[in-house]
N, C-alpha and C positions, 0 to 999 in steps of 0.2 A: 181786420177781416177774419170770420171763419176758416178754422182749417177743415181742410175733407178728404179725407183719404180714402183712396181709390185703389180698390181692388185689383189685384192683379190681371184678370179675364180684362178689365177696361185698359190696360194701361198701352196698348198697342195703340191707343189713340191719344192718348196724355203723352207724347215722348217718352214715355215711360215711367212718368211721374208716381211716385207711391203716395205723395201728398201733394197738394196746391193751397194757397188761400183763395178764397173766393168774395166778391161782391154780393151784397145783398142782403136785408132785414130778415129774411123766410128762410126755409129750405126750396121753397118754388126758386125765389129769386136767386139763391147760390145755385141752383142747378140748369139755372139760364144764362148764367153769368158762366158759365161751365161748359157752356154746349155751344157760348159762343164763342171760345176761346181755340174747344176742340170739337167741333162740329160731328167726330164720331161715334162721341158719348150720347150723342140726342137718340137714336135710337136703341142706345143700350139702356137705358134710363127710364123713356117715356113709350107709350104707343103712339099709335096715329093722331089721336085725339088729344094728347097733350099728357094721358093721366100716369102714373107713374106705374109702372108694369110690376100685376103683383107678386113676382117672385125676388122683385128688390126691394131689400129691406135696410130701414134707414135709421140711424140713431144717432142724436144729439146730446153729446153729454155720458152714453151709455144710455138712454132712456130712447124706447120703441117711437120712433114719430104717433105711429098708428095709435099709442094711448094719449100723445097730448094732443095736438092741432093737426097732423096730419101734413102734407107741406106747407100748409101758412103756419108749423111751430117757428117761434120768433127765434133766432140765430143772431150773434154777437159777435164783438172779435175776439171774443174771451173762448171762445165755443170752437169743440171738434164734431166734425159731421162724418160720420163713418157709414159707407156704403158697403150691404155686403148682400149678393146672390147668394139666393137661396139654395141647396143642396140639391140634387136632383141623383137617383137611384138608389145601391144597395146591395146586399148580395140576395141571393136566389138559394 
């Protein structure tokens, strides 16, 4: 099974997990398999409509989802899937 480590901001809903293995061929499918283990990750993850909200950013391997497959990139049990929010502000 993939591993996929999980940001700190998520982990109030992981038990506090900093890593998991997950189910599933995709990144779609490990993040289903993720939301239904811990149901409070589903809307840290996805919007309403299922799609993955674009301020989370996801890499397989070290490699951007967004340049291979997107969530159908194929995932392994050899494979680490790193979830990381994106940055938000700055200084003034």
């Amino acid at each position: 099974m993939p591993k996929l480590y999980i940001p700190t901001i998520m982990r109030r809903h992981t038990d506090g997990r900093a890593t998991t293995e997950v189910a599933g061929a995709t990144v779609a499918e490990a993040f289903d398999d993720l939301a239904t283990r811990y149901p409070g990750v589903r809307g840290l993850l996805r919007d309403n409509d299922g799609h993955l909200l674009p301020h989370i950013n996801v890499f397989v391997n070290g490699d951007d989802i967004r340049g291979l497959d997107g969530e159908k990139t194929a995932v392994t049990d050899r494979d680490e899937v790193h979830v990381i929010p994106a940055m938000a502000g700055g200084a003034r």
